[in-house]
RODO-2510 file (C-alpha; in nm, 4 decimals, decimal comma):
residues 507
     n   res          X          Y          Z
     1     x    -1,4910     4,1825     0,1901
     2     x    -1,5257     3,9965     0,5275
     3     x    -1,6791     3,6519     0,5170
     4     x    -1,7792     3,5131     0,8453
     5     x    -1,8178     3,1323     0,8565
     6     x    -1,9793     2,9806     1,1429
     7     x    -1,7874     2,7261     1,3330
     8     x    -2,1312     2,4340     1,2953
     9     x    -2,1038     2,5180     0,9285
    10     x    -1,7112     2,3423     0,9062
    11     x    -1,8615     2,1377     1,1214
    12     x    -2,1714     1,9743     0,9547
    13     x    -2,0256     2,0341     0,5965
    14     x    -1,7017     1,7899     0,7472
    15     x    -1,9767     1,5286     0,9119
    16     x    -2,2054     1,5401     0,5378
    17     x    -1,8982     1,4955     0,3312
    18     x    -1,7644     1,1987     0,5693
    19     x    -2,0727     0,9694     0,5441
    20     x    -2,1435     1,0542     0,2303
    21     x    -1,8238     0,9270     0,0785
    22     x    -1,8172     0,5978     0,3165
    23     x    -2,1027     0,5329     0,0608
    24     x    -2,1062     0,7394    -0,2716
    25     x    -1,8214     0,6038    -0,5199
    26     x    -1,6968     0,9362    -0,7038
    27     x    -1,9088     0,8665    -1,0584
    28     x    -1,6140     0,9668    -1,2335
    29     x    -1,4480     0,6289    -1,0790
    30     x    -1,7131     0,4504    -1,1167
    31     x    -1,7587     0,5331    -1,5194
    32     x    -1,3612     0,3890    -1,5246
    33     x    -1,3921     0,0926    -1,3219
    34     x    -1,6795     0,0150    -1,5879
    35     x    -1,4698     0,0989    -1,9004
    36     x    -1,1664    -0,1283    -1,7411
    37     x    -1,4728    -0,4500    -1,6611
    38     x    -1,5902    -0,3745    -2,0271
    39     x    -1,2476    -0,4005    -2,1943
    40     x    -1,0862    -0,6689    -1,9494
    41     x    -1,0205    -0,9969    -2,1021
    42     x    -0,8772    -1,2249    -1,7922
    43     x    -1,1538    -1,4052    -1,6420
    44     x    -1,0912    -1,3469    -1,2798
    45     x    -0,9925    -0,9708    -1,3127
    46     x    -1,3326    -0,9067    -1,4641
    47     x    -1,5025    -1,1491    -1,1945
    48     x    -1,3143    -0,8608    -0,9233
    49     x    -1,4495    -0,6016    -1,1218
    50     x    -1,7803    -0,7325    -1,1390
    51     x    -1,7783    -0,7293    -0,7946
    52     x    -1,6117    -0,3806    -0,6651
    53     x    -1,9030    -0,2612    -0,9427
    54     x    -2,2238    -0,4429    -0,7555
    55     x    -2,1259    -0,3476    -0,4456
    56     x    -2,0756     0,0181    -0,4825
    57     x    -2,4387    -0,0410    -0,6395
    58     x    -2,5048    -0,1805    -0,2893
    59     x    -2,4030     0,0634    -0,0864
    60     x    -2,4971     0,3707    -0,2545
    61     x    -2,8454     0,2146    -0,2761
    62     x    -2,8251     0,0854     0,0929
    63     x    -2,6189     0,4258     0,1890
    64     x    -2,3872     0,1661     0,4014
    65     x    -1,9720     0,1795     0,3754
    66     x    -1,7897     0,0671     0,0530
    67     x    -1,5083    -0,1073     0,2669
    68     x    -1,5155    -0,2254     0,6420
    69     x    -1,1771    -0,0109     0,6606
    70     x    -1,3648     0,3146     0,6525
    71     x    -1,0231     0,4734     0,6859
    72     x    -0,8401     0,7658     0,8551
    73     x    -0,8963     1,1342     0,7496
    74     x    -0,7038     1,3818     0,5379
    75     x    -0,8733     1,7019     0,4951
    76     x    -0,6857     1,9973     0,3270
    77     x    -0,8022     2,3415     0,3508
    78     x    -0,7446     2,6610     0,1972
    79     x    -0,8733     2,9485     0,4168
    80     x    -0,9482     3,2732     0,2890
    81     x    -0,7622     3,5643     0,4174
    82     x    -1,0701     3,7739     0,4519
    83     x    -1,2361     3,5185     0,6808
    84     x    -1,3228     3,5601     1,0105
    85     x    -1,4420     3,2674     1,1907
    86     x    -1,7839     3,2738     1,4476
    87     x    -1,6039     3,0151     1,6868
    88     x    -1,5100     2,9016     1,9798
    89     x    -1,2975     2,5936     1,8630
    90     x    -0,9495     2,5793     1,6429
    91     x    -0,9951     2,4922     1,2889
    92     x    -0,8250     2,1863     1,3673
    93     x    -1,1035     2,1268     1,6529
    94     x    -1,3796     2,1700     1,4279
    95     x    -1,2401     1,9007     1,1818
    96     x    -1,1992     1,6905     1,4672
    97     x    -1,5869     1,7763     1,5538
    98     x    -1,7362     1,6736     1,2024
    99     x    -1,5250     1,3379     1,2228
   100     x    -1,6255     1,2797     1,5394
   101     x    -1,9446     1,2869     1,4429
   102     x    -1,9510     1,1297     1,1214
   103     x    -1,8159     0,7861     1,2462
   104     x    -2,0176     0,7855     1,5356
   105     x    -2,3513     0,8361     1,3547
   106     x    -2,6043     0,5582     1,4675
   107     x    -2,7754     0,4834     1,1098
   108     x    -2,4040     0,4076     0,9667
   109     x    -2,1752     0,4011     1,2114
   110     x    -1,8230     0,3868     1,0340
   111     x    -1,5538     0,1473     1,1561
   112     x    -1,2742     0,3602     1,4414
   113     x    -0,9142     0,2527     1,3360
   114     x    -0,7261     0,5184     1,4457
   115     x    -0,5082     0,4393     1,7408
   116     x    -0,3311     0,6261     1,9971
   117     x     0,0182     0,5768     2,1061
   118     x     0,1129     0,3950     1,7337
   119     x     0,4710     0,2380     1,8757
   120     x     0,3087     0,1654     2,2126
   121     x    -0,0536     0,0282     2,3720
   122     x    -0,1937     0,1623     2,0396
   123     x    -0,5509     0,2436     2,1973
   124     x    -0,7830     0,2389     1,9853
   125     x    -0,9113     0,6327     1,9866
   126     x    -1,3129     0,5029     1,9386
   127     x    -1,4371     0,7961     1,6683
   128     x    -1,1648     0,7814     1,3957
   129     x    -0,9834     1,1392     1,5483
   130     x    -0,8148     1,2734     1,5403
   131     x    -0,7466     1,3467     1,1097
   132     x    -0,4704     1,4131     0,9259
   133     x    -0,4760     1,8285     0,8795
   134     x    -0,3302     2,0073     0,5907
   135     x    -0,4137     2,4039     0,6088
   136     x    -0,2734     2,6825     0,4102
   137     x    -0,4072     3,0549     0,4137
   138     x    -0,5166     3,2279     0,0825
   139     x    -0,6148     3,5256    -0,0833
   140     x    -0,9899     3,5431    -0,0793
   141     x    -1,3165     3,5098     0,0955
   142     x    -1,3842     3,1556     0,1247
   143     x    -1,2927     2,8251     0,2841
   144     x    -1,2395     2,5749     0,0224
   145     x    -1,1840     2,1904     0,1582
   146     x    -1,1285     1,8672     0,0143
   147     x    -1,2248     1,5648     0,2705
   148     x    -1,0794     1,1995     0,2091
   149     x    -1,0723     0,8934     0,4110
   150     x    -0,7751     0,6399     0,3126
   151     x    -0,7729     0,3071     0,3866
   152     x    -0,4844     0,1434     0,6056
   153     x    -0,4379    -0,1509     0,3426
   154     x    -0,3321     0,1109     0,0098
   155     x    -0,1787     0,3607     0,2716
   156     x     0,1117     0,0986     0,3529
   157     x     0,2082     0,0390     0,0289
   158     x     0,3127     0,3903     0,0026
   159     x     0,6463     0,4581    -0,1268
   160     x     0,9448     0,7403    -0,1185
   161     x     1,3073     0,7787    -0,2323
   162     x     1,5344     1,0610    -0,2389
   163     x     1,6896     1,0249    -0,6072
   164     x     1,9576     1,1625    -0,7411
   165     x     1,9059     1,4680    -0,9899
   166     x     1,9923     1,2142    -1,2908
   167     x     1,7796     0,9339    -1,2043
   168     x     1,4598     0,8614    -1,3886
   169     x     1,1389     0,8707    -1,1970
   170     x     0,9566     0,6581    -1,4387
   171     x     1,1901     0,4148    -1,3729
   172     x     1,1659     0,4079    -1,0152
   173     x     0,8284     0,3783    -1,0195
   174     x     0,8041     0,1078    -1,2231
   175     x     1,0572    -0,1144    -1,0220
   176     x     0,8362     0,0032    -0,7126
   177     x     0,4872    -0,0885    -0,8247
   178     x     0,5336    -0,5030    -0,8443
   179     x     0,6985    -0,4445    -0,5141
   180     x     0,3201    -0,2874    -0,3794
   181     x     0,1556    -0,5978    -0,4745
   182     x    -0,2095    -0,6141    -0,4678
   183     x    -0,3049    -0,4862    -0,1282
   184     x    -0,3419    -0,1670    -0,1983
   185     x    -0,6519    -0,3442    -0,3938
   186     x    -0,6173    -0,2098    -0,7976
   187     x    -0,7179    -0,1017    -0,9822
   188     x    -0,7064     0,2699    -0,8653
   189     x    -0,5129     0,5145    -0,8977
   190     x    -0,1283     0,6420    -0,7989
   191     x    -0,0490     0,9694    -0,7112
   192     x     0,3008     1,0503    -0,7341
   193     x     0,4555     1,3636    -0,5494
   194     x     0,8274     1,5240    -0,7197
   195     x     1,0152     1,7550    -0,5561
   196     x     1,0212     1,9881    -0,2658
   197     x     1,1643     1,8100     0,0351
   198     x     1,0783     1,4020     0,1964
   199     x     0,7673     1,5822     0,3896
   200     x     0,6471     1,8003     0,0930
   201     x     0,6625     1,5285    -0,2340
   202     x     0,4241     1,3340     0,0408
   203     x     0,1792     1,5975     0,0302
   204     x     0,1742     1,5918    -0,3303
   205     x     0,1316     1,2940    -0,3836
   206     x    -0,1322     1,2600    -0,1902
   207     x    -0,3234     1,5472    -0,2648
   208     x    -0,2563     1,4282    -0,6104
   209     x    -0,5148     1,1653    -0,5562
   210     x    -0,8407     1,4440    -0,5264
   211     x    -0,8130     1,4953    -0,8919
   212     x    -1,0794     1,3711    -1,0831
   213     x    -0,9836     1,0810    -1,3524
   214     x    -0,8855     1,2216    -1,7101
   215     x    -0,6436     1,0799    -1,8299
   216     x    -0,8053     0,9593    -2,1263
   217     x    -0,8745     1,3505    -2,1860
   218     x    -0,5161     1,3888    -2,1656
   219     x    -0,4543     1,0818    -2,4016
   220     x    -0,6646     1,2880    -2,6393
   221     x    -0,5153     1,6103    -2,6520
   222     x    -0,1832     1,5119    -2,5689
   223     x     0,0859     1,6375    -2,2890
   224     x     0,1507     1,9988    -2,2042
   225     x     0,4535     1,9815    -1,9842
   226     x     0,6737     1,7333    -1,8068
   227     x     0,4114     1,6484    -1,5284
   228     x     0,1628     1,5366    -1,8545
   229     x     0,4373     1,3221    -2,0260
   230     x     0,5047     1,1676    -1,7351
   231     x     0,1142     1,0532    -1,6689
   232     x     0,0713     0,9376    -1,9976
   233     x     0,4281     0,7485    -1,9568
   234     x     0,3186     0,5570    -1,6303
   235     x    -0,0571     0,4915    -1,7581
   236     x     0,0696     0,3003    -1,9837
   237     x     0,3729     0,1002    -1,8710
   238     x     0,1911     0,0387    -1,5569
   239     x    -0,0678    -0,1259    -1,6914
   240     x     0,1510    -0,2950    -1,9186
   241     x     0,3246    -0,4362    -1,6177
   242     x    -0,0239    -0,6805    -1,6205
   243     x    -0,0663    -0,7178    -1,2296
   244     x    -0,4608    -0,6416    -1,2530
   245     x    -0,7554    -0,5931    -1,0540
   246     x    -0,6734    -0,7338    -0,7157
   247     x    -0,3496    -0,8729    -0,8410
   248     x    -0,4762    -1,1535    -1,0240
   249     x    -0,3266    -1,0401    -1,3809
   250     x    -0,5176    -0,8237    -1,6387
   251     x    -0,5140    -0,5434    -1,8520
   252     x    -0,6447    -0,2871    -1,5831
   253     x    -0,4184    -0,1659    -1,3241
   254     x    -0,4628     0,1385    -1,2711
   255     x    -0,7076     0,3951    -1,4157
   256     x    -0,5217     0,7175    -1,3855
   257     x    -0,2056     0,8285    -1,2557
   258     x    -0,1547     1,1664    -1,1382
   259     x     0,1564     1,3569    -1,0917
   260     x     0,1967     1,7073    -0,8898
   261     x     0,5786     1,8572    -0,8640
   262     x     0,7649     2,1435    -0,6690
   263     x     1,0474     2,2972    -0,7040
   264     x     1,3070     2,1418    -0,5079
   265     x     1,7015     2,1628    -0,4135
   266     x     1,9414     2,1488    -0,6657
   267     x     2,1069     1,8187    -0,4950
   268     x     1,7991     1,6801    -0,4796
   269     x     1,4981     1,4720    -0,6349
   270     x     1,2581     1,3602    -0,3445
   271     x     0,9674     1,1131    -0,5152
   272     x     0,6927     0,9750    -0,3702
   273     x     0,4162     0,7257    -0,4640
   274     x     0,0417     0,6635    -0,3056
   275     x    -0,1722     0,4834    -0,4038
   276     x    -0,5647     0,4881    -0,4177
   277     x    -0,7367     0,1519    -0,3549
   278     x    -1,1146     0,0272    -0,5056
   279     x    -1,2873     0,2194    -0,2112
   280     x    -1,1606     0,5601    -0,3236
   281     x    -1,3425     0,7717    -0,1150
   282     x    -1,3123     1,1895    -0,1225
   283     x    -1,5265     1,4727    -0,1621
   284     x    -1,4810     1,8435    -0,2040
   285     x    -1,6463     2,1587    -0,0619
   286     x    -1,6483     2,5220    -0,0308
   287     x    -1,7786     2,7383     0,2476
   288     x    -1,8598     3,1122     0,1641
   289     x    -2,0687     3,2036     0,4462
   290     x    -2,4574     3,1031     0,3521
   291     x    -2,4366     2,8239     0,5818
   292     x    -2,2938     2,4189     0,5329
   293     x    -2,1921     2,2949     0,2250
   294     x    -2,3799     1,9396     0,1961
   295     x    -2,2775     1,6890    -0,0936
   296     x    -2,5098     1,6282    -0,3782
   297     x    -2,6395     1,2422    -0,3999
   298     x    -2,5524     1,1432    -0,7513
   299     x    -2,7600     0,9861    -0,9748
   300     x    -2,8077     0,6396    -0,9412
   301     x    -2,8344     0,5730    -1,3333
   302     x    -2,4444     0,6612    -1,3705
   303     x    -2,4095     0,2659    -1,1952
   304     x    -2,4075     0,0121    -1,4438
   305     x    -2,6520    -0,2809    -1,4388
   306     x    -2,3713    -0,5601    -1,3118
   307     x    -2,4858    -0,9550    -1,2470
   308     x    -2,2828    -1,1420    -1,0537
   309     x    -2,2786    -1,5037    -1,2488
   310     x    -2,1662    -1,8454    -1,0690
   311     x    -1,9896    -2,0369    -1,3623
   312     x    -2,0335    -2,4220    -1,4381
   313     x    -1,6299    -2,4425    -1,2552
   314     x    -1,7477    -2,3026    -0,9483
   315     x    -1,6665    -2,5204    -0,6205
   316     x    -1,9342    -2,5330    -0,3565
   317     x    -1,7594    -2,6301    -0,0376
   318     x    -1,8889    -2,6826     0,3158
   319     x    -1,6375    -2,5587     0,5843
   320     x    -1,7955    -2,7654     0,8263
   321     x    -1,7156    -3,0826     0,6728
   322     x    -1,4180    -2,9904     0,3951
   323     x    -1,1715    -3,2395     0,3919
   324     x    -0,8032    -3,2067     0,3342
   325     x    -0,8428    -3,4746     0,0810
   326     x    -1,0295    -3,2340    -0,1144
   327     x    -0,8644    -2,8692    -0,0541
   328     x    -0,6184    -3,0365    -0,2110
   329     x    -0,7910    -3,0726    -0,5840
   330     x    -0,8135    -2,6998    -0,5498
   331     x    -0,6054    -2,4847    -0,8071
   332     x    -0,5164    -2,1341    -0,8143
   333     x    -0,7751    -1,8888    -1,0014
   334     x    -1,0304    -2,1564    -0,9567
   335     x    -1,3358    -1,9665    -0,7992
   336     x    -1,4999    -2,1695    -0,4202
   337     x    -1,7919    -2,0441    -0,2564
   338     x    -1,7971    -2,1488     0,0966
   339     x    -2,0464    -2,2292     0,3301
   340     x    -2,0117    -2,2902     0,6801
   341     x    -1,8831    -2,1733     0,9786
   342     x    -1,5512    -2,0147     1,0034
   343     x    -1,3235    -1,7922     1,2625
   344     x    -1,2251    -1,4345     1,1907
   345     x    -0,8487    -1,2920     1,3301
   346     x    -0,6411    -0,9781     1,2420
   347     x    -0,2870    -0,8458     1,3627
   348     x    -0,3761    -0,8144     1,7366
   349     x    -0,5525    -1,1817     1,7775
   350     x    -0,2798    -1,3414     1,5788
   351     x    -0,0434    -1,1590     1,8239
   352     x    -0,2450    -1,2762     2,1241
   353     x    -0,2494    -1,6625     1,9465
   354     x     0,1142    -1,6746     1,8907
   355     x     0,2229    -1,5537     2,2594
   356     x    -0,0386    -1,8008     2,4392
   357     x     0,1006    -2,0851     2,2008
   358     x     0,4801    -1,9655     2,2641
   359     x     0,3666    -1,9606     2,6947
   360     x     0,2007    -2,2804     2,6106
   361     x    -0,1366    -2,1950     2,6915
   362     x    -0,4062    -2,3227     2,5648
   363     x    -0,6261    -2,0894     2,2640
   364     x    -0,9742    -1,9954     2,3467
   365     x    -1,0841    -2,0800     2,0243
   366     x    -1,0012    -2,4546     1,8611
   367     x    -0,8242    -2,3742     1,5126
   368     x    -0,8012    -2,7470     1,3716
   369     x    -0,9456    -2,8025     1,0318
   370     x    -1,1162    -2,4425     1,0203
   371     x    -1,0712    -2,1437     0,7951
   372     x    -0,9408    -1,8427     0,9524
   373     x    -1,0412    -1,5095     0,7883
   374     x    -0,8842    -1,1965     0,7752
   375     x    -1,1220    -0,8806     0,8683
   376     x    -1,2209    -0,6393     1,1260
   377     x    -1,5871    -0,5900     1,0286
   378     x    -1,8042    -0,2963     1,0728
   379     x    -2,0800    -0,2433     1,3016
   380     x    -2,4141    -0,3639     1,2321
   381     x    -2,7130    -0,1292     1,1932
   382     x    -3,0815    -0,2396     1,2415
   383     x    -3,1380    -0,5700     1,1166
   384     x    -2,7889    -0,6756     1,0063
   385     x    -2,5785    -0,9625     1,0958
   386     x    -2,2635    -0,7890     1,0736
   387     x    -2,1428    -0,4669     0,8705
   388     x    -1,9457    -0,4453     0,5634
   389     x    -1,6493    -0,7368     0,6411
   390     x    -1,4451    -0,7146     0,3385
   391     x    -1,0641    -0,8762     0,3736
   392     x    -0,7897    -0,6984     0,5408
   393     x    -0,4194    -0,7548     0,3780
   394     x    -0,2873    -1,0962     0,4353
   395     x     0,0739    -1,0392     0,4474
   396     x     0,0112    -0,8734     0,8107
   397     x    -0,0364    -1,1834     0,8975
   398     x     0,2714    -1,4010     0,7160
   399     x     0,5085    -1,3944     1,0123
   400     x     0,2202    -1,5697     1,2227
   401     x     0,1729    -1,8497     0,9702
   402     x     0,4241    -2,0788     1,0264
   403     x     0,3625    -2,0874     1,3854
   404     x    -0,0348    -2,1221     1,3634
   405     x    -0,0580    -2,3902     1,0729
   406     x     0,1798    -2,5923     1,2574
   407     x     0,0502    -2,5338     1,6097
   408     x    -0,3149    -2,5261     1,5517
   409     x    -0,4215    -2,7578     1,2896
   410     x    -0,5635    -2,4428     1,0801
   411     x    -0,6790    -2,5919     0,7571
   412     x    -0,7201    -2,2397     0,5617
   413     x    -0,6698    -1,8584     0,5550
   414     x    -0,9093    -1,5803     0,3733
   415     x    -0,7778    -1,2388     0,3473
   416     x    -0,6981    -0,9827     0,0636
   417     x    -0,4244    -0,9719    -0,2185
   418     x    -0,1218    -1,1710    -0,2220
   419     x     0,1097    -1,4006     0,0792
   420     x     0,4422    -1,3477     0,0653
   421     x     0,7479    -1,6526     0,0449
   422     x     0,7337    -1,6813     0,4172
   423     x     0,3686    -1,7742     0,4052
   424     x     0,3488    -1,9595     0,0465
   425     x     0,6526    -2,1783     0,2324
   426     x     0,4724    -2,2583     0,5685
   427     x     0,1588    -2,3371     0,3335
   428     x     0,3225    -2,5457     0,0736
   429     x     0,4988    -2,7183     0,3870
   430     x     0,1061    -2,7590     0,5844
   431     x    -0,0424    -2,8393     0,2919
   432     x    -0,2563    -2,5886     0,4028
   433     x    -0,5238    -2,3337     0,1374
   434     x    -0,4947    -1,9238     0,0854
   435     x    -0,8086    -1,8115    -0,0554
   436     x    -0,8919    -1,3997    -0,1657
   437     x    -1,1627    -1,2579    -0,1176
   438     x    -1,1978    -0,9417    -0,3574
   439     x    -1,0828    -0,5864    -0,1515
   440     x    -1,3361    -0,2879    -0,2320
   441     x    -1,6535    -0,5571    -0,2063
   442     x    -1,7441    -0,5494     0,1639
   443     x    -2,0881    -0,5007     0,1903
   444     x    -2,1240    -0,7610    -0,0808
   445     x    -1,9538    -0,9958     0,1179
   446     x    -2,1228    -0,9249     0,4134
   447     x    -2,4242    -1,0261     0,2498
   448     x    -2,2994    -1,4085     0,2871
   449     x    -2,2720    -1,3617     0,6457
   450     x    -2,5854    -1,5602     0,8130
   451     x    -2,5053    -1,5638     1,1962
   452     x    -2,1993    -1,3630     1,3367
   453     x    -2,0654    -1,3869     1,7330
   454     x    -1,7239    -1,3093     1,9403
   455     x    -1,5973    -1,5933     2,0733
   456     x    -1,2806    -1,4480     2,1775
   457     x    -1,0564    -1,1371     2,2430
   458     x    -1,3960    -0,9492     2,2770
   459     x    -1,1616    -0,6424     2,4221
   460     x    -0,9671    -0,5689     2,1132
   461     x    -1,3525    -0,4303     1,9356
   462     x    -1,3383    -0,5584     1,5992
   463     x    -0,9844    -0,7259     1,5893
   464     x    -1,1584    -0,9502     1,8423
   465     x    -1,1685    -1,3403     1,7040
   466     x    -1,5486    -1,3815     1,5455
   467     x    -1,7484    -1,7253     1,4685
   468     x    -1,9290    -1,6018     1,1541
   469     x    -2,1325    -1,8683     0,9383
   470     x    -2,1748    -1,7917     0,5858
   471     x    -2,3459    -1,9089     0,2702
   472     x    -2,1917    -1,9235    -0,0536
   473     x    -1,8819    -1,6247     0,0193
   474     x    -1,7084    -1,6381    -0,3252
   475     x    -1,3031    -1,6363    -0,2872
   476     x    -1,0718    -1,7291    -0,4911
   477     x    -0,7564    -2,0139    -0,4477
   478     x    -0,5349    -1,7792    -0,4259
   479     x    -0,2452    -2,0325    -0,2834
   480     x    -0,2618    -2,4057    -0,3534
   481     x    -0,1624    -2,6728    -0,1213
   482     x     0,1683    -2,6734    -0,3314
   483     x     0,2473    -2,3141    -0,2619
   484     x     0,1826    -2,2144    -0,6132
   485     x     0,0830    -1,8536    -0,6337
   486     x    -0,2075    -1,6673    -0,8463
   487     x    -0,0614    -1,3344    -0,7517
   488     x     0,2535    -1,4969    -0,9375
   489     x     0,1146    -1,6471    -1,2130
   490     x    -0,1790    -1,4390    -1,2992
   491     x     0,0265    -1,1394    -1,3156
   492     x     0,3084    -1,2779    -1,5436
   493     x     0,0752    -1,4392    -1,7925
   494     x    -0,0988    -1,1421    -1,8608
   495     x     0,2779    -0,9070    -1,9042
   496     x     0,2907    -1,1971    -2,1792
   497     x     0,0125    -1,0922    -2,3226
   498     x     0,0185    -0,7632    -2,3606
   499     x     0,4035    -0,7891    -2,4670
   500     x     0,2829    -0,9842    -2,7403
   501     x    -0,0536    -0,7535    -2,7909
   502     x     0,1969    -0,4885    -2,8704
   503     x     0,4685    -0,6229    -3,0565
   504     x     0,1573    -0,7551    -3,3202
   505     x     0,0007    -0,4143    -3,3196
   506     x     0,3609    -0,2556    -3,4041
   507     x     0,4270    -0,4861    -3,6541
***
């Protein structure tokens, strides 16, 4: 039997699904995130917990994005062989359409960070299109789509290796996950892709990543086949490797791992890892012909009932007036709320910096003794200040440290997960500050933000350099004057721990 869908249905169903997940958490994530806050026993991982929890409170409540980086789009379709479409456009054009349209809608207009000619002016495209289009043809009468938007700071931290037939993948996965750090922002989830060819275990693994989270279903009733073993495997050592929400060590990692396979050559083993960050964002539909498919609000009961608590340790600090006398009492893990005015730069300004300062020009913006933070904020709507403005990953910016701490007088950095020994160096060397702000909490953050204007770069849209001024933005010293590490320490304290945990619970 025919079905004929119209080409507004793909359309509006594409648009619904896109805005609704820049706001709506999947409950089954949230319902893990809780479990992982309610068993976590490291202070700062549940402090990051507590806060990826209250905002995705926030913005399903406020229907504003999760994350500043509302992402770029992977929709994968299965069409029905008995479908006829009632359009004018390509499937591919009607995607395009809803996405369009989605991150261009006035009442939450969704950050644009897909850019045109990647290796050369990379132009910034302005509506988020075009996606990332996966399309296969099926028996049946229906259109069945799944719609996710992936953020740019998990995406890189993607992984793939052609193995050799012999070669564990368990193994290679868990030599690869330290080596993701934490700015793919934990705990979420990894989908790993095995076999096929390079392109094909890259599909899996990220189509891997619509599943919904069971794995404690699967702890429960134990593994079926190889793909099972090997999910119940990883769950565990993963999390046993201690890294921790945002990197900061804990028992949490990752809440599920999901594995798809293919069959593949017999000289072969292609693997591939991807990772889902906090702000895991997808949605699922199916078109049969009645009209769109629009998502379901969920209800807002499945949030928990999450306080945010400033402890008696807590450091109130004035940007304005910190000294370098005092940054330097500052230790990593200890929690700072900051007040004041501060400067915002990403990639492209840091770029821009670093070739004025290498043509000896002079910056548009005065850098000594301020804070520098990393993010590319969304739009405001109606009354706001600024949008969601969450922390981008800070090691995009390591090569450009040296050169501004040294050139500039910059006091401090803000940004997301962990600096790598190129950075910690040209800090320790500065006796300069790295503070985190927690990934997955933007519109939280955001909520600090009192006063927000470009002062320069205003044509690079929201890599431009900002002037925002804030009160009480809770970060963490992430990096101390002395270049001593959280994202080092935290993480090996806690693969102590749970060493230890285990070896008493064997014994």
């Amino acid at each position: 039997m025919t079905t004929v869908i119209r080409q507004d249905d793909l359309i509006d169903s594409v648009f619904d699904a896109l805005q609704f997940i820049s706001y709506y958490h999947p409950v089954d994530f949230i319902k893990a995130v809780h479990a992982a806050y309610e068993r976590e026993e490291s202070t700062a991982a549940k402090d990051a917990l507590a806060q990826i929890l209250i905002n995705s409170r926030m913005c399903a409540e406020g229907r504003r994005p999760i994350c500043q980086d509302t992402g770029i789009v992977t929709v994968f379709l299965s069409i029905g062989m008995d479908v006829q479409w009632d359009a004018d456009m390509s499937v591919e054009d009607m995607v395009n359409e809803g996405v369009r349209r989605a991150y261009l809608h006035p009442d939450n207009i969704l950050r644009a960070s897909v850019l045109a000619d990647p290796d050369g002016a990379r132009r910034n495209t302005k509506d988020n299109t075009p996606a990332i289009i996966h399309m296969k043809v099926v028996p049946g009468d229906k259109v069945d789509v799944h719609v996710a938007a992936k953020g740019g700071g998990s995406e890189a931290k993607s992984k793939f290796a052609m193995l050799n037939p012999s070669d564990s993948v368990a193994e290679w996965v868990l030599e690869q996950v330290p080596k993701m750090g934490a700015g793919w922002c934990p705990p979420g989830m990894l989908g790993i892709g095995i076999g096929g060819t390079a392109e094909k275990a890259m599909e899996l693994a990220k189509e891997a990543l619509l599943d919904p989270i069971d794995i404690q279903d699967l702890q429960a009733r134990g593994a079926a086949n190889r793909s099972e073993e090997l999910r119940l495997e990883l769950f565990e050592k993963v999390n046993a490797l201690g890294i921790g929400a945002q990197g900061l060590g804990g028992l949490t990692t990752v809440l599920d791992v999901k594995v798809k396979d293919y069959p593949t050559h017999a000289a072969n083993k292609p693997v591939a890892i991807i990772p889902n960050c906090a702000a895991t964002r997808h949605a699922h539909f199916v078109l049969d012909g009645s009209g769109p498919s629009l998502q379901t609000p969920p209800n807002l009961d499945e949030w928990p009932e999450i306080t945010w608590e400033v402890g008696a340790n807590v450091k109130r600090v004035n940007m304005d007036s910190v000294t370098r006398e005092e940054i330097a009492s500052w230790r990593p893990g200890d929690t700072v709320l900051l007040s004041g005015k501060m400067l915002t730069g990403r990639d492209a300004a840091h770029k821009k910096m670093v070739d004025m300062l290498a043509r000896g020009e002079s910056l548009p913006v005065d850098l000594n003794n301020r804070f520098i933070y990393y993010v590319g904020p969304v739009d405001p709507v109606g009354d706001e200040v600024v949008g969601p403005a969450g922390p981008t990953t800070s090691t995009r910016m390591d090569k450009f440290t040296r050169t501004m701490l040294e050139q500039t007088g910059l006091m401090g950095m803000i940004g997301k997960a962990e600096r790598g020994p190129v950075a910690i160096e040209a800090i320790r060397d500065n006796k300069a500050v790295y503070l985190m702000a927690v990934g997955g909490a933007a519109y939280l953050v955001s909520k600090a933000i009192r006063s927000s204007n470009v002062v320069a770069f205003p044509e690079l849209g929201m890599e431009a350099i900002y002037e925002f001024e804030v009160k009480d933005m809770p970060v963490t010293v992430a990096v101390d004057v002395n270049g001593e590490s959280v994202h080092q320490t935290g993480p090996a304290e806690w693969r102590k721990r749970i060493a230890e945990s285990a070896v008493k619970i064997v014994g």
